[in-house]
N, C-alpha and C positions, 0 to 999 in steps of 0.2 A: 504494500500500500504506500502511495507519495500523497507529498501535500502539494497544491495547487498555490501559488504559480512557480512555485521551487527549482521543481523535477515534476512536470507532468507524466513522464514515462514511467513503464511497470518491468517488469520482469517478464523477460519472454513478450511483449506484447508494445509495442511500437505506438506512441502517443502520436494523438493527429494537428497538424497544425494549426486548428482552431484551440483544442488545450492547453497548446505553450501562450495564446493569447490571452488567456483568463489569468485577470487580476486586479486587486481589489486593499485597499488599505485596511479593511474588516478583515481579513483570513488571518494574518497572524495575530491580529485580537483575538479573531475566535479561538485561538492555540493558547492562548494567555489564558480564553475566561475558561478554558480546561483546568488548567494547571489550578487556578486559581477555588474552584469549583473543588477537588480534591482538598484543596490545602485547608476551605471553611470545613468541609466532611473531616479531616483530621483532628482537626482544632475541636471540632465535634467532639471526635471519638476522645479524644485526650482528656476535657472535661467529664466528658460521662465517665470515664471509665475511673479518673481521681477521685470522683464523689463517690461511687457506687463502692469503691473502694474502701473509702474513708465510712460510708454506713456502713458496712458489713463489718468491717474493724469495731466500731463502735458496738453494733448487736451483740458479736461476742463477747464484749469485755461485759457490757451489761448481761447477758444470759452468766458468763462465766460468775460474775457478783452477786448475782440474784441465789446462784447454787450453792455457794459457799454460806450465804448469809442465812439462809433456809437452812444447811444443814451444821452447823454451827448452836449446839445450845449451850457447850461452857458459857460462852462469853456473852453471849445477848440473847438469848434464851426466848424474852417475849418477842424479840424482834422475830427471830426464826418462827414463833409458832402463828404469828397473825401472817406471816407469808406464805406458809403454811396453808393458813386458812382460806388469806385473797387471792392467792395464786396455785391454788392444789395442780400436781400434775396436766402438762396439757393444755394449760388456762389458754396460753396465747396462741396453742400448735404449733410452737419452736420454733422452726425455718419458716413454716407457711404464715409467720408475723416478718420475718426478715423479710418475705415476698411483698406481704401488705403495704408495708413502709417503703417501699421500692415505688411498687406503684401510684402508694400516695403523693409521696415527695415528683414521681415523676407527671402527674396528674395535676398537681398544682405550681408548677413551674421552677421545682427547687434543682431542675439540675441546666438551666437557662445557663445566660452569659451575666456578664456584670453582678450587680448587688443581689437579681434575683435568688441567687445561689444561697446567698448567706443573709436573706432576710428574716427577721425573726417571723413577723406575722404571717409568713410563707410558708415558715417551717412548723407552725403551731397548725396551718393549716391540714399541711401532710399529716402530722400525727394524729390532728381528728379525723382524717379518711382512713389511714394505718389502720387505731383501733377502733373503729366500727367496720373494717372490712374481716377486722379479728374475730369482734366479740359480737358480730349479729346473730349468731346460732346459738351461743350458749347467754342471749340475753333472753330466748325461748324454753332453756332449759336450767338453768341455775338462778334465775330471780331476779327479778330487775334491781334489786339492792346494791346482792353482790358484783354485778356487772356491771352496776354503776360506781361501782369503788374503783374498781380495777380501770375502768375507762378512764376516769380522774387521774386517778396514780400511773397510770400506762403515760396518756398524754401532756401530763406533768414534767413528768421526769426525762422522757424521749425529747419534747421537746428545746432542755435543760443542755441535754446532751446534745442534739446535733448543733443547737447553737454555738457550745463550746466545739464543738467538733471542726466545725465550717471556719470558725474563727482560728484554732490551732492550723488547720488544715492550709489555708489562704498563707498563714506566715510561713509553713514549711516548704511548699511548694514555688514561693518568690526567689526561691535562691537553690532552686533544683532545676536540670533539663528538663521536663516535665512543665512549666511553669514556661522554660521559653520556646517550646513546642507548639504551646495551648497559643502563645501569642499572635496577635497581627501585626503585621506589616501598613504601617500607616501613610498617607499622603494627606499634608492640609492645603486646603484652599482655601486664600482669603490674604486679606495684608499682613504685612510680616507679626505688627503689634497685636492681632488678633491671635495669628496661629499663636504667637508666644505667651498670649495672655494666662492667667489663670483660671479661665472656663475650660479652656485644654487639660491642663496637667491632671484631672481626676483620672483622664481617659489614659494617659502615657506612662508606659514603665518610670519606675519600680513596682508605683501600687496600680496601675493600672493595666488592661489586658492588649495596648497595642504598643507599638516600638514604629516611633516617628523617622521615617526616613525623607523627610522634608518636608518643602511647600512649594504650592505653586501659587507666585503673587498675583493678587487682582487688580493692585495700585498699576494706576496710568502711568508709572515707570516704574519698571518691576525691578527688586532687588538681584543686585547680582550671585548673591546666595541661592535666589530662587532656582527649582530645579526646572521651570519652563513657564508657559501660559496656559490660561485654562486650557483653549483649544490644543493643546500638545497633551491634551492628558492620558488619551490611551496609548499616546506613545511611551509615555514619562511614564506611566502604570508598568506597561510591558520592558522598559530599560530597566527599572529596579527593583520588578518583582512584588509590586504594592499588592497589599488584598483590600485592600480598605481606604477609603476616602471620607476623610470627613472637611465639612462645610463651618467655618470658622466667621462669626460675626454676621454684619451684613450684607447681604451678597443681590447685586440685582436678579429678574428673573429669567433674562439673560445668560447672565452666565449658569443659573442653577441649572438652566434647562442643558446646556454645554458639559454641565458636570452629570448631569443625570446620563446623558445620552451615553457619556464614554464610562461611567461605573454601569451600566447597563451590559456597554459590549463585552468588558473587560470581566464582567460578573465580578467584581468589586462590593464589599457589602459597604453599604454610605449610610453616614452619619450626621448630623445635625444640632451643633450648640445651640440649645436655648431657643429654638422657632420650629414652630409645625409646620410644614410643608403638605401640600396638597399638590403633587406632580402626577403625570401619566404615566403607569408603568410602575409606582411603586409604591407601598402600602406603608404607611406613617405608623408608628409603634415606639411607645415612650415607654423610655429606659435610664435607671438612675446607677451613676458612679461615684460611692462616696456623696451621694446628698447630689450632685449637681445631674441635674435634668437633660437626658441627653436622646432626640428623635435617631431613631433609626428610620430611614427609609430603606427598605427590603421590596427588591425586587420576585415576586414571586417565582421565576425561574432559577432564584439562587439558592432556594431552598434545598440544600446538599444534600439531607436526610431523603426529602419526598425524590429527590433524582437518583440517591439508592434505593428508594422505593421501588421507583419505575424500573430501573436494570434488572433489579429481584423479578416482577413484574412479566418483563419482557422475557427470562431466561427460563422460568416457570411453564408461561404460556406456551414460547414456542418449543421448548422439549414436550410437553405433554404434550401439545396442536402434534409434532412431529410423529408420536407414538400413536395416539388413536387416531392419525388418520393416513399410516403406513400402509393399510389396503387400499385407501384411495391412490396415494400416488400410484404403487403398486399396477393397478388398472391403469388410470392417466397414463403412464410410462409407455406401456403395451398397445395404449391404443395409437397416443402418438409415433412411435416405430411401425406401425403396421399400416400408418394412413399415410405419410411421407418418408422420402428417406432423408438425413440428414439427424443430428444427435438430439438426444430427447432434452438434455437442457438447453437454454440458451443462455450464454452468457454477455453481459456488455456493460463495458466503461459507462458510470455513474459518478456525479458531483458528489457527493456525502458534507458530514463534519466537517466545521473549519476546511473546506474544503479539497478534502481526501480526497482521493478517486479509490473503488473499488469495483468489484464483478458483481453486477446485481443477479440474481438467477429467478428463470421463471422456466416452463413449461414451454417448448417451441411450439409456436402458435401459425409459423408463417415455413414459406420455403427456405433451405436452406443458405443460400446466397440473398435473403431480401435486406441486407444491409447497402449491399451493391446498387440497389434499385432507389431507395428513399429519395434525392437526391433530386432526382427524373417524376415525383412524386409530390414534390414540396409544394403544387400549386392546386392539387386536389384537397389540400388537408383544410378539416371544419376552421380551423383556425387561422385567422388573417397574420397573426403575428408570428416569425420564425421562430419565436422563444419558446412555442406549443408546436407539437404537429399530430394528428389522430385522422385518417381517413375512415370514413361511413363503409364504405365497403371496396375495402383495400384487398388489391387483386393478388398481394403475397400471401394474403391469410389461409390456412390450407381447410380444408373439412373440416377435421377435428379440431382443428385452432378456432375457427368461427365459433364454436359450439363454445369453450374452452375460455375466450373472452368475453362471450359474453355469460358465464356463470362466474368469472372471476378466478376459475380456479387453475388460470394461467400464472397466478400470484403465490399458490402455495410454498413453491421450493423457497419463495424469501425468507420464511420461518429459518431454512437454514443461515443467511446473514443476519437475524437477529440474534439467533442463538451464538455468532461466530462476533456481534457486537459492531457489525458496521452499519444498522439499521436497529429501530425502532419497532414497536408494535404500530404504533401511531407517533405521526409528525408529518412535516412537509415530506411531497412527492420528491427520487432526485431525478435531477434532469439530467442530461447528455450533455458534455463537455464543449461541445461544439453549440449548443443554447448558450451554456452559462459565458462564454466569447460574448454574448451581443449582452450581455446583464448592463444595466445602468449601475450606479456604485447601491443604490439603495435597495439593490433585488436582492443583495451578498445576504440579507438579514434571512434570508430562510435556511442558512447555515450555523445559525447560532445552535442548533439542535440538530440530534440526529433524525436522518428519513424516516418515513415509516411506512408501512405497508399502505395504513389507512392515515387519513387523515381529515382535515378541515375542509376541505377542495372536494375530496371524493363524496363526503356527508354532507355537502350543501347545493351537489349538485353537478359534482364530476364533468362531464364534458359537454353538457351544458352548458356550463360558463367559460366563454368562450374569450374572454378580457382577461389578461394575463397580468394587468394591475390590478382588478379584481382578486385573483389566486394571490398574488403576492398578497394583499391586504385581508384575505381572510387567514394564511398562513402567520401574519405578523401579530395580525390580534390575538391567534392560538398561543404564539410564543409570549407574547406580553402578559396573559392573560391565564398561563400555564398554570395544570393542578394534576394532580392525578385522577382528582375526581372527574376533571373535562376528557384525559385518558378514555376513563372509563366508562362517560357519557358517550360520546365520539365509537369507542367498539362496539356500546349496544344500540347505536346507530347505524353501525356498517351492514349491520344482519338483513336490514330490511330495505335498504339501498342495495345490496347483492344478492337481494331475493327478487326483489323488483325488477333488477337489471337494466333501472336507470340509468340512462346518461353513460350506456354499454358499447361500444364499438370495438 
């Protein structure tokens, strides 16, 4: 696999002189908001995995004191025996209260970013979900009394302890790799006396979760410190490796929109001192550091988790699609070898990611040489614009291919490149190399994500719509507008668009 506009060329397979022309100042953005996408998923995991760490340390040392003190009657005798009584065997179910407190804390936002982590009334929260996901059974069989002791004393004292917990845990961790793993990588934007002011410093190493690798000035003569201008930013992002942008004092809306666009490309998570924003494209969410008030604007496609979601997702789907419907290729295979000659798959150069190229596969639909033919063809096609081409009834299609497209199930073998990770379940269609040559620079945005089999284009209307700014602007709003849930509207869309065999050629 190459990246586009690099090395167009593949292995064994000769790029066409319309591929060596595709190029675009978005593609090695798009390679950045990769990297960058990984690094919030780390920083992710890093967090979760320190906290859940530090509870589960904590449960023990509590289970381990609670045993002792129980079985202990020299020395405190009445203490042992009312523990005894509030706590007999089993009270909490051991580990399945370690699980409770897990899910509480992670239900109520105790394992977030910033202060959320180590807030108290956040963490008092957890522990009233902890023990009521404990003690709701045996508040049906032991008496609401005693169940109401235990609830008290459970959520008392857990909440005691993780406070200290969070608070010991934060000072240990500032001066471990661990600590500068979890961290961001920061860029400010704004005048010099802003980035440096002290509405910044809650956010910036030592006690804070990012590490300032400069600014970019907004003063009508920028400091010579400065590492560029706004507009340079997804350059200046991709030179130093930033994950993070934050918006420093006041900024017109101008330049915000300038800053928004290139933490958008970059998949940069962006920040905001002390002013809520209300932008396209990214969702306002207030977050405190150390007392001071800080907007995150969070691009929904940055969302690291929900995009290992999706890859889970996708890898699921298509090994299983691959298993239970191995009689069908099986047939398909059979029939296409016995209606034409020529190889049962076909293979061909597609756009992808950040602008990859890969072998997309489907079901040979047509004769075997009708690549040769398109060309001589380009003036039949539904589509007035070279950037689409689809003829109504195109004279390469063979017997079985007709039938084949229009059930869709010329699309099956992609399962294999989802499963192999150069496609999607769902996302933008890819094009042919030789389309992506005629892109305007603002069509590169259907590469911020990977292809997919199905997509926004195919569920609203597939070759019906026939405006190729249309398709881009339903693909952008997919990407702006990204969930898993729209994923998973969008598939149970497809079922009845490929039963239909609308908008089918």
């Amino acid at each position: 696999m190459t990246t586009v506009p690099y090395d167009a060329s593949q292995p064994g397979q000769q790029a066409s002189e319309s591929s060596r022309r595709m190029s675009s100042s978005r593609v090695p953005l798009q390679r950045r908001a990769k990297v960058n996408v990984r690094r919030h998923l780390r920083r992710s995991l890093v967090r979760w995995s320190v906290l859940i760490a530090g509870d589960l340390t904590l449960f023990l040392i509590a289970r381990t004191a609670m045993r002792f003190l129980r079985s202990n009657d020299l020395l405190l005798a009445p203490v042992s025996e009312f523990l005894v009584w509030l706590f007999p065997n089993g009270a909490l179910g051991g580990w399945k209260f370690a699980a409770a407190l897990i899910i509480g804390l992670a239900v109520t936002g105790n394992y977030g970013p910033g202060k959320r982590r180590r807030d108290p009334s956040r963490l008092f929260l957890g522990c009233l979900l902890a023990a009521a996901l404990s003690l709701w059974y045996p508040l049906w069989t032991r008496g609401v009394f005693l169940v109401f002791g235990q609830y008290v004393v459970v959520v008392t004292l857990a909440s005691i302890g993780l406070v200290t917990e969070r608070f010991l845990l934060d000072r240990l961790v500032r001066a471990s790799r661990v600590d500068r793993a979890a961290k961001g990588f920061a860029i400010l934007v704004g005048q010099k006396d802003d980035c440096e002011g002290t509405d910044v410093a809650p956010l910036l190493a030592p006690k804070g979760e990012y590490v300032a690798v400069g600014f970019l000035d907004t003063s009508p003569t920028p400091d010579p410190a400065a590492l560029g201008t706004v507009r340079e930013l997804p350059q200046v992002v991709d030179r130093v490796g930033a994950d993070t942008v934050v918006l420093c004092g006041y900024l017109s809306d101008e330049i915000i929109a300038d800053v928004v666009e290139g933490a958008l490309a970059t998949k940069c998570q962006l920040l905001s001192i002390g002013r809520t924003l209300k932008v396209a494209g990214v969702n306002p969410t207030l977050r405190w550091y150390h007392g001071q008030p800080i907007v995150e604007l969070t691009a929904v496609t940055l969302n690291a988790w929900q995009l290992l979601l999706k890859r889970t997702l996708d890898i699921v789907a298509a090994a299983g699609g691959l298993l239970i419907l191995s009689p069908v290729f099986a047939v398909v295979a059979l029939l296409v070898r016995l209606d034409s000659n020529g190889p049962i798959l076909f293979r061909q150069a597609r756009v992808g990611q950040a602008g990859k190229l890969f072998n997309i596969l489907k079901f040979r639909s047509m004769v075997a040489d009708a690549e040769n033919h398109r060309d001589t063809l380009q003036d039949s096609s539904i589509y007035e614009d070279e950037r689409l081409f689809k003829m109504v009834a195109d004279p390469r299609v063979t017997r079985i291919g007709a039938w084949l497209r229009k059930t869709s199930m010329d699309e099956l073998p992609q399962l294999l490149n989802v499963l192999k990770g150069d496609m999607s379940l769902v996302g933008p269609r890819p094009p042919l190399p030789e389309e992506v040559a005629l892109y305007e620079e603002h069509h590169f945005c259907r590469f911020d994500v990977k292809p997919g089999i199905t997509g926004p284009w195919q569920v609203s209307g597939r070759n019906t719509i026939t405006d190729f700014e249309e398709v881009v602007r339903l693909e952008q709003s997919y990407i702006r507008e990204w969930s898993i849930w729209k994923d998973l509207g969008i598939l149970l869309r497809t079922g009845p668009v490929v039963f239909n065999m609308r908008g089918a050629h």
